[in-house]
C-alpha positions in Angstrom: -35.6 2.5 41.1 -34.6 -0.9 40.2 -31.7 -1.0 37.3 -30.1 -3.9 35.9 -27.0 -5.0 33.6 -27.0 -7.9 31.6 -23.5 -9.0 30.8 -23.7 -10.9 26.8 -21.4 -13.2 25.6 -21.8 -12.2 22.4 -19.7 -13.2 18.8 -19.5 -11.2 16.1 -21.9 -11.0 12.9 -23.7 -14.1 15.0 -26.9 -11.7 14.7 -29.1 -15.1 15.7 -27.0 -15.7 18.8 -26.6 -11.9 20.0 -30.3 -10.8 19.6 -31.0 -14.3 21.1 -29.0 -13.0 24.6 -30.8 -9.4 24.3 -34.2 -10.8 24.2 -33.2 -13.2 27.1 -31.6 -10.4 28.9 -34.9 -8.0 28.4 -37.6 -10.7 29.2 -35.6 -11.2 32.3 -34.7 -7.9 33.9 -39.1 -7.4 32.9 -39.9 -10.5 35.1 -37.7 -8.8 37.3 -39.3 -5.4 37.3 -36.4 -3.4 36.1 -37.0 -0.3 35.1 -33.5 0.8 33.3 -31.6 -2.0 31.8 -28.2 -1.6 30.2 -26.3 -4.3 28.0 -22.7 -3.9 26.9 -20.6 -1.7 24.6 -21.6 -2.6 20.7 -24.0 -5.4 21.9 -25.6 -6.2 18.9 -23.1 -7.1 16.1 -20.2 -7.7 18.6 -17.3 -5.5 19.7 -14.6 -7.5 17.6 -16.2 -6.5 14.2 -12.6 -4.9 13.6 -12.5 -3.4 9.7 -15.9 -4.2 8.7 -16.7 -1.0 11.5 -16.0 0.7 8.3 -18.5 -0.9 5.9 -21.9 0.8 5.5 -23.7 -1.9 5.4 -22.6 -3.2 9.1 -24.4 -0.1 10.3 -27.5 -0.6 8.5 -28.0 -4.0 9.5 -27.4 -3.3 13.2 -29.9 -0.9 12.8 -32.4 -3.0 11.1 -31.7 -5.2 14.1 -32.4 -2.6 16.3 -35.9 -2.4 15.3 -36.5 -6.0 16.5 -35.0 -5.1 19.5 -37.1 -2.3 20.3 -40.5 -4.0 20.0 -39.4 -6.3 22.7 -38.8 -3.3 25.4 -42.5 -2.5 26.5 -42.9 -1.2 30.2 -38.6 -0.9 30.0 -36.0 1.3 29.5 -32.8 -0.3 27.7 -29.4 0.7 27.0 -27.7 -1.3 23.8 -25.1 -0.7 22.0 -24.8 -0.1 18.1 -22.4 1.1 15.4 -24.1 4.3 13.9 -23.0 5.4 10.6 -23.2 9.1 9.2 -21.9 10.8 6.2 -19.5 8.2 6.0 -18.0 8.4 9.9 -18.6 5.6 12.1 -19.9 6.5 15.8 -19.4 4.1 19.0 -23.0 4.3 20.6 -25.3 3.5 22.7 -29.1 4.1 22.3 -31.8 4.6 24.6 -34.8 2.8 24.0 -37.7 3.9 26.0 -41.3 1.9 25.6 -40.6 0.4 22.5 -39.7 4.4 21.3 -36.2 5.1 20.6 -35.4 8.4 22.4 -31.7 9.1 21.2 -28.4 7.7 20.8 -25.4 8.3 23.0 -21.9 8.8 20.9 -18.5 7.6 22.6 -16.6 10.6 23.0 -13.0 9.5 23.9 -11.6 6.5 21.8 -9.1 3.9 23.0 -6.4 4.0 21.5 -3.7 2.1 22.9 -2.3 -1.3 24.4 -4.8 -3.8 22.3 -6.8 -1.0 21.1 -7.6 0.5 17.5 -10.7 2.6 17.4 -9.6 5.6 16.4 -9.3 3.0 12.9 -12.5 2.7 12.8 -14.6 5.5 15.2 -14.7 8.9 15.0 -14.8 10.8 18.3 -17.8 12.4 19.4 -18.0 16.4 20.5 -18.6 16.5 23.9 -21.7 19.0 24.8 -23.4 18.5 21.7 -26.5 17.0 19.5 -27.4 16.5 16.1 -30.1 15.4 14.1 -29.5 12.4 11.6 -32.5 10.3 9.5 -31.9 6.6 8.9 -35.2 4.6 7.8 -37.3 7.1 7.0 -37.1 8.1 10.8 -35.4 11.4 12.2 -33.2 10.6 15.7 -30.7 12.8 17.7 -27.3 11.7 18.4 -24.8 12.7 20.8 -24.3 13.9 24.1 -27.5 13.7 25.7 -28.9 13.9 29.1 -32.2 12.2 29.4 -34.9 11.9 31.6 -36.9 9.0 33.6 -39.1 10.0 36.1 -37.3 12.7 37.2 -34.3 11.1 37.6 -31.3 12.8 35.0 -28.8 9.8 33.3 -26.4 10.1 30.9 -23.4 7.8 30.0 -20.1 6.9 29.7 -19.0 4.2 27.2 -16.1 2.4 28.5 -13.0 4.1 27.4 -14.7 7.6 28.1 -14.5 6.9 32.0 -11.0 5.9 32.4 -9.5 9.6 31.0 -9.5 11.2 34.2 -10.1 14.9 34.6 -11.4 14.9 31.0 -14.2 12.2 31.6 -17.5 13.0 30.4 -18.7 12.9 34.5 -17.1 16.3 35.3 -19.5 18.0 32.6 -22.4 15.9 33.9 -22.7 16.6 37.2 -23.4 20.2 37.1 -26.2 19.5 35.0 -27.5 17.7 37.8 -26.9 14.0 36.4 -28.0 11.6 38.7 -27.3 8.2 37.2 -24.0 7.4 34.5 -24.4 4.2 32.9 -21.2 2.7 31.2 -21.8 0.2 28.6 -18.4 -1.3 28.5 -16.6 -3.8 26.2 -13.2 -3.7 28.8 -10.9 -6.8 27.7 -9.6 -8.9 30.8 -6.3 -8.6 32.0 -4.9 -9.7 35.5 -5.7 -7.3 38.2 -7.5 -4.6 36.2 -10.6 -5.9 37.8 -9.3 -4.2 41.2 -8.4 -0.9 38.8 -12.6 -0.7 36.8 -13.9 -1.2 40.0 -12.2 2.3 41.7 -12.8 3.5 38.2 -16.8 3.2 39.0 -16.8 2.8 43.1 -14.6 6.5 43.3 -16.8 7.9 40.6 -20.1 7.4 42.3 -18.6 8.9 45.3 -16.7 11.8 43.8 -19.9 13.0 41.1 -22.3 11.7 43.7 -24.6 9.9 41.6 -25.3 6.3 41.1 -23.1 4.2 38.7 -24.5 1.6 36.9 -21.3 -0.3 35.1 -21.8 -3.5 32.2 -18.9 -5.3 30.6 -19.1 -7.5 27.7 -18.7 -11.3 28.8 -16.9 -14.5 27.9 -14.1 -14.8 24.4 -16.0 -12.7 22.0 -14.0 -13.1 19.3 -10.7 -15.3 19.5 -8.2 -13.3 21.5 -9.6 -11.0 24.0 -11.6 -12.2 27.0 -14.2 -10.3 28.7 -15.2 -10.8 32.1 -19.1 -9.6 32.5 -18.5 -7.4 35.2 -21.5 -5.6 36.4 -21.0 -2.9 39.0 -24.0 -1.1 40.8 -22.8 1.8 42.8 -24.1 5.0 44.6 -22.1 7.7 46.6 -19.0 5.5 47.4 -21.4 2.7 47.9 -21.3 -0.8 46.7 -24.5 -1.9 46.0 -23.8 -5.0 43.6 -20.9 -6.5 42.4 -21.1 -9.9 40.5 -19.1 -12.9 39.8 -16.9 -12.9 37.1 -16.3 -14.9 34.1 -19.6 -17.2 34.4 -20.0 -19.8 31.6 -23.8 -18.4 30.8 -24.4 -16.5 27.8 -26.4 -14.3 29.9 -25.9 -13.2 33.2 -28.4 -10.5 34.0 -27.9 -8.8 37.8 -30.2 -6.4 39.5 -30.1 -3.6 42.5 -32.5 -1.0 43.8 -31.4 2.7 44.4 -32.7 4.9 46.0 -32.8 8.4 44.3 -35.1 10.2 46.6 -33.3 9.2 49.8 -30.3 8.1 48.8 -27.4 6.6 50.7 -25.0 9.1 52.0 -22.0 9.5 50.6 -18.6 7.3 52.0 -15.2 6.4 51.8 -14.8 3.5 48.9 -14.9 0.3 50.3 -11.1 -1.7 49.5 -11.0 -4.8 47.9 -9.2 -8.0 49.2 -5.9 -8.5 47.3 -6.3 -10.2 43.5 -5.3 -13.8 43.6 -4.2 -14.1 39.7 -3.8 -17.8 40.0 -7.4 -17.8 40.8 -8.3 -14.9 38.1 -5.9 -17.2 35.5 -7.7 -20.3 35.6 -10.9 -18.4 35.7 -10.2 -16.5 32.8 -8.7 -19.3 30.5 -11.2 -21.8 30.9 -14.0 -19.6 30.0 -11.5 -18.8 27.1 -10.7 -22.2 26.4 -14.6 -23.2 26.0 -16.1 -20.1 23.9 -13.3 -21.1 21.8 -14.1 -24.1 21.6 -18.2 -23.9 20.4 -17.9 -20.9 18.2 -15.0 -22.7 16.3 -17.4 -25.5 16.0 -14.5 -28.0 17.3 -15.3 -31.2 18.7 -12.7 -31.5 21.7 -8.9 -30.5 21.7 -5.5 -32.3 20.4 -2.5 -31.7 22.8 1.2 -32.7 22.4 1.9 -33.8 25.8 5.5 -33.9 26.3 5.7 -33.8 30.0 7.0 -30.3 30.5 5.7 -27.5 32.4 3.6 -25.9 29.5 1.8 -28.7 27.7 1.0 -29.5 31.3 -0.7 -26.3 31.9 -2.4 -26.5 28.6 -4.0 -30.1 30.0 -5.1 -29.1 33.4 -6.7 -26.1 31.3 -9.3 -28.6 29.5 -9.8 -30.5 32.6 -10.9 -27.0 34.6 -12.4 -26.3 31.9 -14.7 -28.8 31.7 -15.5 -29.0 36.1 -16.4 -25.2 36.1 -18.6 -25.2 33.2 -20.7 -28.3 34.1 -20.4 -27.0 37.3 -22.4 -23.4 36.5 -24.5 -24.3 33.4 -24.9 -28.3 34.3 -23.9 -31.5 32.5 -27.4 -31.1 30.0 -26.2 -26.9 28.4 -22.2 -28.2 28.6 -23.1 -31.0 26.7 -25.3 -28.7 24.5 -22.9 -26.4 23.5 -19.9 -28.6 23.1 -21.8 -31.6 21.5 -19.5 -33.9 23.0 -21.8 -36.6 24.1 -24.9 -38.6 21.9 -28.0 -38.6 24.1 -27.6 -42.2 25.2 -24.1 -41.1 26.6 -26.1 -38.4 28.3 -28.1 -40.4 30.2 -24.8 -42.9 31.6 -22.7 -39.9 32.4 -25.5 -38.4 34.3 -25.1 -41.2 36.6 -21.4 -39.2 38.0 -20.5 -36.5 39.6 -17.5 -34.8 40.7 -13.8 -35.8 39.5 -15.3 -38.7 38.1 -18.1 -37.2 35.9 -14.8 -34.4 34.7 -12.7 -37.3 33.7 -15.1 -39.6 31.7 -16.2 -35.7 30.2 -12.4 -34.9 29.6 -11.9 -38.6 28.0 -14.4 -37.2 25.4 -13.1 -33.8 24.4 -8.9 -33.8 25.1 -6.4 -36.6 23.0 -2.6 -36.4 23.7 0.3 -38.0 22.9 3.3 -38.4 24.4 6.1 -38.5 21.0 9.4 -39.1 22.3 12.6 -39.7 21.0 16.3 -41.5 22.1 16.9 -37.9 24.2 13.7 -37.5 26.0 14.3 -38.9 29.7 11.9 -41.1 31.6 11.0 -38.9 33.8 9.0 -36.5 31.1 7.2 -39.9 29.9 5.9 -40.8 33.6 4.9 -37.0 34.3 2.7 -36.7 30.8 1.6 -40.2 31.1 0.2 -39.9 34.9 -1.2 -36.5 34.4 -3.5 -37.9 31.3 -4.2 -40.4 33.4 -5.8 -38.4 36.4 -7.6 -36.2 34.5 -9.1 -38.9 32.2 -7.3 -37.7 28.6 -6.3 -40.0 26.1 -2.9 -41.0 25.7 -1.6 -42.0 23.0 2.7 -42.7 22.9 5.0 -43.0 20.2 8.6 -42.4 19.1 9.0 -40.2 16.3 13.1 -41.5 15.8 12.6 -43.6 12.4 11.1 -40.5 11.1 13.8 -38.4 12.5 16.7 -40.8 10.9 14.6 -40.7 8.0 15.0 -36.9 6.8 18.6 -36.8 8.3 20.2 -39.7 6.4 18.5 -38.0 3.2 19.9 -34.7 4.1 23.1 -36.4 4.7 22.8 -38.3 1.1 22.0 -34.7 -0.5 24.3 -32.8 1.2 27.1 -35.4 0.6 28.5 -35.2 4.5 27.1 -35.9 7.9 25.0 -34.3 10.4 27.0 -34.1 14.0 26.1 -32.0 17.2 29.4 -30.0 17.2 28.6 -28.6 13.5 24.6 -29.2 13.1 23.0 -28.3 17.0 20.1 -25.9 15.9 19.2 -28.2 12.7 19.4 -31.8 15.0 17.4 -30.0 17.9 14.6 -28.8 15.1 13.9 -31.9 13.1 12.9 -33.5 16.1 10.5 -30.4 16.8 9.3 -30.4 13.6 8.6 -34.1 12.9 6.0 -34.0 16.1 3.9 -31.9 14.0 2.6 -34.2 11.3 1.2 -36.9 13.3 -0.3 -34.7 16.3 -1.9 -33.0 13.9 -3.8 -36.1 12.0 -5.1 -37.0 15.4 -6.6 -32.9 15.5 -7.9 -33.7 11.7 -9.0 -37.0 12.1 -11.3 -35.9 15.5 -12.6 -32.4 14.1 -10.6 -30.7 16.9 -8.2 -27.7 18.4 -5.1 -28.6 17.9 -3.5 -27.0 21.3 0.4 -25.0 20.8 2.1 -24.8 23.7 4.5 -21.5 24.0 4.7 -19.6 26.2 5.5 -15.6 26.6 8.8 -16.0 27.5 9.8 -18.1 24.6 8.0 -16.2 22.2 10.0 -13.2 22.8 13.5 -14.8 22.3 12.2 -17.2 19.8 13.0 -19.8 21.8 10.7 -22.5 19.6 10.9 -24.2 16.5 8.2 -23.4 13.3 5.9 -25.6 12.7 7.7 -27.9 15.7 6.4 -27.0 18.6 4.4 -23.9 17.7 2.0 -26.1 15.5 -1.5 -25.4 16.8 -5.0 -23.8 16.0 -4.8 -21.9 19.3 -1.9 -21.2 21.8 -3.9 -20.6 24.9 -0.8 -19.7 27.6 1.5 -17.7 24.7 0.1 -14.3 26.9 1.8 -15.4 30.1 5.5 -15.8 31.3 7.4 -19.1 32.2 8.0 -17.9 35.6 4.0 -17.2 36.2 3.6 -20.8 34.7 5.8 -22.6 36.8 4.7 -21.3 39.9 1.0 -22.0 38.8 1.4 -25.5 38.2 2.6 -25.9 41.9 -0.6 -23.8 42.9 -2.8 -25.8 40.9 -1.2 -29.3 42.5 -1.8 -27.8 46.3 -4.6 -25.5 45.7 -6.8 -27.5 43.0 -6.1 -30.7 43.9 -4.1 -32.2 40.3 -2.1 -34.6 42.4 -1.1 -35.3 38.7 1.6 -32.3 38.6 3.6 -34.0 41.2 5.9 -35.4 38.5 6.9 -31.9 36.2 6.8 -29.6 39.5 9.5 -31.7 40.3 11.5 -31.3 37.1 13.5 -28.8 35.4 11.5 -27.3 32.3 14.0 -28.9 29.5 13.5 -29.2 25.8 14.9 -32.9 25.8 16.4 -31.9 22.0 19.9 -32.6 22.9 21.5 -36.0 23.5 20.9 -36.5 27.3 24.4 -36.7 28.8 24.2 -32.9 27.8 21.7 -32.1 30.5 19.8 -29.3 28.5 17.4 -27.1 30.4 15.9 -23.9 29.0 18.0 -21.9 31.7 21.2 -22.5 30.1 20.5 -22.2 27.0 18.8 -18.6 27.4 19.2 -17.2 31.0 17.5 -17.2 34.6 13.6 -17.0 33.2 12.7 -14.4 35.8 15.4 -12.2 35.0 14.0 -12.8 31.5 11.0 -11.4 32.6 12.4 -8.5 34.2 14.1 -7.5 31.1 10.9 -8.3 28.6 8.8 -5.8 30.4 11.4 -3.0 31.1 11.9 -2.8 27.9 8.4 -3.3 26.2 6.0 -2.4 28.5 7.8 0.3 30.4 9.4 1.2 27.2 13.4 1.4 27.9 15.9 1.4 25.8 18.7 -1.4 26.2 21.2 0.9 28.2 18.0 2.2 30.2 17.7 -1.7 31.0 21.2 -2.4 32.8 21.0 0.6 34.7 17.5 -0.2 36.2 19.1 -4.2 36.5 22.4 -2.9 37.9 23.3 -4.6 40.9 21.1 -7.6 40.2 23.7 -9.7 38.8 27.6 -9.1 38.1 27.9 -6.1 35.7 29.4 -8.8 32.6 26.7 -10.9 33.0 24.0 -8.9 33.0 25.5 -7.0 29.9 25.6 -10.5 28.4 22.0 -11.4 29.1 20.8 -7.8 27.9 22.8 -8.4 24.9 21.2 -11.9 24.4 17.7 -10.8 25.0 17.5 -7.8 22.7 19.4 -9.7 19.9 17.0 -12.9 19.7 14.2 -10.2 20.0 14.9 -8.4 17.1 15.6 -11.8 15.2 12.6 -13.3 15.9 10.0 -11.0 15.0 8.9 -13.1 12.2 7.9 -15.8 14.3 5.5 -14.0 16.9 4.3 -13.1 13.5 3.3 -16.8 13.0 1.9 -17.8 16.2 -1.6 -19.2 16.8 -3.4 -17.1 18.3 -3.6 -16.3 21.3 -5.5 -15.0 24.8 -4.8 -11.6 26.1 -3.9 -12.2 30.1 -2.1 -9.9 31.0 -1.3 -6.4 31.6 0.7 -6.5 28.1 1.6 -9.1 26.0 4.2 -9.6 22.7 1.6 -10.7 20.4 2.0 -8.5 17.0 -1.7 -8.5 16.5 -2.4 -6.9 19.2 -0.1 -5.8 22.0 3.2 -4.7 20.1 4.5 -4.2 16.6 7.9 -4.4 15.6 9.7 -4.5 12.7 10.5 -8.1 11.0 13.4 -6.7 9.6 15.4 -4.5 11.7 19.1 -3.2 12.7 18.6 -5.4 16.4 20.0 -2.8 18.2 23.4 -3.3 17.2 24.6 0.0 18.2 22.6 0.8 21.4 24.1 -3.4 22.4 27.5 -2.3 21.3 27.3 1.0 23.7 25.9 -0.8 26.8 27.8 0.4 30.2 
């Protein structure tokens, strides 16, 4: 039997664009000759619908759209995925669709509920083991959990968040009813290294219900923040039959395997992987990010602050990848297409290049910086910004911004009726200069129509070590999901491993905020702590959930007793005072296996005690 998943880049409510990918995805698994074809979790208004899940008319026009759907599935069996609404209770399904006859829907029956999940907001769980009747249209459908029939062959599913619940998955109730084949519509977010995890999730399965496993995640930046990566696993008995490549730049990527049900393959020990590389899975991931971004937002290129430093570096080398591995899969003529970045005439000349050349005369069309400088910014931050723009073929712009900066302080100074020094003022010197980068960088996003790139990182973030509306000022803050430690090592990666000759100059510098007068030799370091202890402490305490004592015991021995208490201390008191700026971020990319985004990953108060007590009683 030949069976198929097509992986969607899908958006939400874009009805046009998602039943556009279906039909794609159907007429090709048909000139295929694919008999079963699945498509991803909530495939046809989008998985990122959020609260409107709730709304009954979200339901009805899915299914309306459904009937569409339908009429296109002669000679094919396909799997797509719907919100179904009854007596007021939204179900998570999937329906069958059978010769242009719907045979039945499929109801998730375990909900995720954690991490960057919030179903249980809007689904209801289904009760595994049963079926109901329900009418919608004037038609009469079963719902629930179904075992269906094709030539003999038993299947029956598990959507996404039903397979990863271990002894309770719905696979241990479908084998002795002599399930052959588990499909798993999926809409599984990307995060570094979980690849490795969903594919012992589907490999072990296949071997330990011995059946064949037929696995489809969503595809591409769906819906701002969360990135999918279109996996599509085919798998029988501890065999891997298919495996795809991840995070393509098509809308559709539809993938195909025979299995053999009648002889199948015997059963074997699951195949290991070859270690992640999450340099590798970074760029991939970001640049796919990075470009869905930038199409469904309707932008016309991206505006970046380039000040030299390690993370508006990143952010640059971003666009520039960006741009290579998309012409590079869909071709100069679909990248040009979706981006409408060049007018036809243009076409035609740029045609002529290929390689580094045709990516730079592409990136001189879609990324503007600007290097804004002031009396402390150094030399060596001007050269690095300026010769990266230059190899990657940005624009660059460079200004000072010190008139404006003397501006606001001698009128501060007038109001305030004494003046502004660094022994008394640091913190309000240090952020005018932030903050007067913002105007002007952001005309040149308004006056091109484009993304106006922030640069923080997740390091900063969670000690607040940025100034509002300074150097957070952006439309999207595409590295804000990964640490300064994993950033400075990738930039050294990307210089040997990618070729940007152009990183020479900030892998060779200190990552510095330039806000103090130069004599005062400011890096980040000093003014925080080492980064990677930083780190350490960020995810004992927020993704392995410690308390701030719990902390220095784990660190003990790391670092002198007094300055570990110190840095503990420091940590979990700009934390709990900065809460109301991870509030205000642009948004930003889920990466990896957690994150300090408020909107997704972690809440915490704005207002709060700041662990006053537990600080005071560290030993």
């Amino acid at each position: 039997m030949k069976l198929a998943g097509a992986a969607l880049n899908q958006t939400p409510l874009d009805w046009e664009n998602n039943l556009r990918n279906i039909k794609t995805a159907i007429e090709q698994a048909k000139a295929a000759k694919v008999e079963i074809l699945c498509l991803p979790e909530m495939s046809i208004c989008g998985y990122g619908c959020e609260d409107l899940f709730l709304s009954d008319w979200l339901s009805v026009t899915c299914f309306e759209k459904l009937q569409e759907i339908k009429e296109w599935c002669e000679g094919i069996i396909v799997c797509v995925g719907l919100p179904l609404r009854i007596n007021n209770i939204t179900y998570n399904t999937a329906c069958v669709i059978n010769d242009r006859q719907i045979v039945g829907f499929t109801a998730k029956q375990f909900l995720a509920n954690d991490g960057v999940h919030y179903e249980t907001r809007w689904f209801s769980s289904w009760v595994p083991d049963t079926v109901q009747e329900f009418e919608m249209l004037g038609q009469t459908y079963q719902v629930g959990d179904i075992i269906y029939d094709y030539q003999g062959v038993k299947f029956a599913f598990e959507i996404c968040e039903d397979a990863w619940r271990n002894e309770h998955r719905p696979a241990y109730r479908h084998k002795p009813k002599g399930v052959q084949l588990i499909i798993n519509p999926s809409a599984s977010h990307f995060a570094m290294s979980k690849t490795d995890v969903r594919y012992h999730l589907v490999v072990d399965a296949s071997r330990q219900f011995e059946c064949a496993y037929l696995y489809v995640n969503l595809l591409g930046n769906e819906a701002g923040k969360m990135i999918y990566d279109g996996e599509i696993i085919v798998a029988q008995n501890g065999n891997l039959i298919h495996r795809n490549v991840l995070l393509s730049f098509k809308d559709v990527d539809m993938e195909c395997a025979d299995v053999s049900f009648e002889t199948p393959l015997p059963v074997v020990p699951v195949p290991t992987l070859p270690p992640v590389d999450e340099n590798r899975e970074f760029i991939a991931a970001v640049t796919l990010a990075l470009f869905d971004y930038l199409r469904k937002s309707k932008s016309r290129g991206f505006v970046l602050s380039l000040s030299g430093g390690a993370d508006s570096s990143v952010c640059a080398v971003l666009v520039a990848e960006m741009v290579k591995r998309a012409v590079e899969e869909i071709g100069l003529q679909e990248f040009v297409r979706k981006t409408n970045c060049l007018t036809p005439e243009e076409v035609s000349v740029f045609g002529l290049h290929s390689g580094n050349e045709l990516r730079n005369a592409l990136v001189g069309k879609l990324l503007i910086t600007a290097y804004q400088g002031t009396v402390n910014s150094s030399d060596d931050t001007f050269r690095s910004a300026q010769e990266l723009a230059k190899s990657i073929g940005a624009v660059f712009y460079n200004w000072t911004i010190d008139q404006e900066v003397t501006s606001y302080q001698s009128k501060i100074e007038k109001a305030i009726g004494r003046p502004l020094t660094w022994q008394t003022d640091d913190v309000t010197l240090q952020n005018i200069q932030a903050r007067v980068r913002a105007p002007g960088i952001w005309m040149l996003a308004n006056l091109s129509n484009s993304l106006l790139l922030a640069t923080s990182n997740r390091s900063e973030a969670s000690v607040g070590y940025a100034t509002m509306d300074g150097d957070t000022a952006g439309s999207i803050s595409p590295i804000a999901g990964v640490d300064k430690s994993f950033i400075r090592q990738w930039l050294i990666w990307a210089q040997l491993e990618l070729g940007y000759e152009g990183l020479q100059y900030v892998n060779n510098l200190q990552p510095s905020a330039e806000l103090r007068p130069l004599e005062n030799a400011q890096t980040d370091e000093k003014d925080l702590m080492p980064y990677p202890l930083l780190n350490q402490i960020e995810r004992l305490a927020f993704y392995d959930r410690l308390s701030p004592q719990e902390v220095f015991t784990k660190l003990k021995g790391t670092h002198p007793d007094a300055e570990l208490q110190l840095y503990i201390q420091r940590f979990f008191s700009l934390w709990s005072r900065n809460q109301w700026k991870r509030e205000r971020y642009a948004p930003a990319f889920h990466l990896d296996d957690y994150n300090v985004d408020p909107r997704s990953w972690l809440r915490f108060p704005i207002l709060s005690g700041g662990y006053r007590q537990e600080l005071s009683e560290l030993r």
